[in-house]
N, C-alpha and C positions, 0 to 999 in steps of 0.2 A: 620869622614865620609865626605865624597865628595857628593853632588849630581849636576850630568851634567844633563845641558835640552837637552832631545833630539832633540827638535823644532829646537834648535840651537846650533850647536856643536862650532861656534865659541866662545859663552858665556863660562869666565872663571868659573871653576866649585865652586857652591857656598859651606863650609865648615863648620867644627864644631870639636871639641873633647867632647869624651864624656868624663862623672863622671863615678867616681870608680863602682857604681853601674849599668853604662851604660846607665843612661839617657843620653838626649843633649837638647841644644835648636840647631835650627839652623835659621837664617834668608836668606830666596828666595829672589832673587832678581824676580823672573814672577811665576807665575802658568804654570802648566801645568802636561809633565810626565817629569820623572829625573830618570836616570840610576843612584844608589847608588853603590859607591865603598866604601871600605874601606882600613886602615891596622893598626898595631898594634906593633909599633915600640919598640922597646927596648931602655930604655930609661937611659942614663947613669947621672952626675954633674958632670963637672970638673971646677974648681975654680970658683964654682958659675953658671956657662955656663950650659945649657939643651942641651946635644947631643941626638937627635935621631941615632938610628943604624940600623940594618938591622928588617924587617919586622916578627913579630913574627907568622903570619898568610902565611907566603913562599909567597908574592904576590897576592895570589892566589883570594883575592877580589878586586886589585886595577886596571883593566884594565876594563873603562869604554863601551869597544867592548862586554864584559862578564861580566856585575852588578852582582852583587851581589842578586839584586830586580829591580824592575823597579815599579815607585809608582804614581799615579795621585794625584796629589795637584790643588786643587781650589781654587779662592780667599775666605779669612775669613777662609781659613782650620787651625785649632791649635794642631790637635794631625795627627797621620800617622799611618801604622799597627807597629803591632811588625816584628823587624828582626832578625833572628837568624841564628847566625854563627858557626861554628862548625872549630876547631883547630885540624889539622891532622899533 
């Protein structure tokens, strides 16, 4: 997962992957709101090497013009809503 501040679209977008169960942690660099993107790579090993490949999700949450969600975060915030995605 991605989340862009909207406050400031030059700030690179802060990241995370999640666990197999789809927790994450993730650390903000500011508070504020943040357009959530995602995607869901397919992921191959060659000689040890993690390829990412094409998105198993068609792009279709990673264009942060179009989030996914849009979330308000405050300072001291430690949990966030739930999001849910849907695989078409």
């Amino acid at each position: 997962m991605q989340f862009h501040n909207v406050a400031d679209a030059t700030q690179p977008p802060d990241g995370c992957q999640s666990e197999a169960d789809g927790t994450f942690v993730v650390s903000l660099h500011a508070s504020g709101e943040f357009a959530v993107t995602t995607f869901w790579p397919a992921v191959t090993v060659h000689d040890g090497e993690r390829i990412e490949g094409v998105d198993r999700l068609n792009d279709r949450y990673r264009d942060p013009l179009k989030p996914v969600t849009k979330i308000q975060i405050q300072p001291g915030d430690s949990t966030m809503p739930d999001i849910a995605l849907k695989r078409n």
